[in-house]
C-alpha positions as CSV (number, residue, x, y, z in Angstrom):
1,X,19.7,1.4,-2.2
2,X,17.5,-1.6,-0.8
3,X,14.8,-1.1,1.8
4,X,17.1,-2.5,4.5
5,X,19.7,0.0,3.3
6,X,17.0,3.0,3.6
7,X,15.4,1.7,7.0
8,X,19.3,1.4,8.2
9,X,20.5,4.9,6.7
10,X,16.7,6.1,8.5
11,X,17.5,4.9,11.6
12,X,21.0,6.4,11.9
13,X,19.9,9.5,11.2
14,X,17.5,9.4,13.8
15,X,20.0,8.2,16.0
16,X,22.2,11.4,15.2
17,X,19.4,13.9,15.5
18,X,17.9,12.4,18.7
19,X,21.7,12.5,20.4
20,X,22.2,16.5,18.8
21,X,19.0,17.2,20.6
22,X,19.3,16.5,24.0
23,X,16.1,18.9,24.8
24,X,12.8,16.6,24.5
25,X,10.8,19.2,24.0
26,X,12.4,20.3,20.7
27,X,13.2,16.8,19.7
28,X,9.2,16.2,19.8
29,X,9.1,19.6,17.6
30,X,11.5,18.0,14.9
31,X,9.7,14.4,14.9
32,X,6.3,16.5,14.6
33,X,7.9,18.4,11.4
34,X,9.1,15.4,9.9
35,X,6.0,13.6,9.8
36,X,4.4,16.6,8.6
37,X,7.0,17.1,5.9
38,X,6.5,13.1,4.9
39,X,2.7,13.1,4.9
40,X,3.0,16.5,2.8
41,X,5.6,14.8,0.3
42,X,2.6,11.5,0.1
43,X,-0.1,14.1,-0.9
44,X,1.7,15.6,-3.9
45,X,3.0,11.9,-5.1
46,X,-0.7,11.0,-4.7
47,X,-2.0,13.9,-6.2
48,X,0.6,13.8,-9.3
49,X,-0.3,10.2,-9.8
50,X,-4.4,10.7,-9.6
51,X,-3.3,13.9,-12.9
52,X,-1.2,11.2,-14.8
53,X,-4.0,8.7,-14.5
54,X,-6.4,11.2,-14.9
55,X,-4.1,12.5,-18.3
56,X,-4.0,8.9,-19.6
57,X,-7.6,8.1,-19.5
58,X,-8.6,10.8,-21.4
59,X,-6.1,9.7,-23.9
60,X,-7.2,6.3,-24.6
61,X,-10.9,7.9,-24.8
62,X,-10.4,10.5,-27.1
63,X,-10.4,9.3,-30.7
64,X,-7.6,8.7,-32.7
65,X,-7.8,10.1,-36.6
């Protein structure tokens, strides 16, 4: 899938959930949830790439025999 693809297939499903929630109020309540649930997803990518970095520095310091 290409990033027009995603931002497409993304904006559909907004689309779909905005027009199954009619009530603004909850609607707000999902957006809030799903910005939560992305920025939470970023933090463990960020965090498992800081470890693999971390893992692969130590590797090319430590001597080879």
């Amino acid at each position: 899938m290409n990033s027009c693809e995603l931002v497409s297939a993304i904006t559909a499903l907004a689309i779909i959930i905005a027009n199954e929630t009619p009530n603004d109020d909850e609607l707000s309540v999902l957006a809030s949830s799903f910005n939560q649930l992305g920025d939470t997803l970023a933090t463990i990518a960020a965090q498992r790439e800081l470890q693999k970095n971390r893992n692969e520095s130590s590797e090319k310091s430590t001597p080879t025999e």
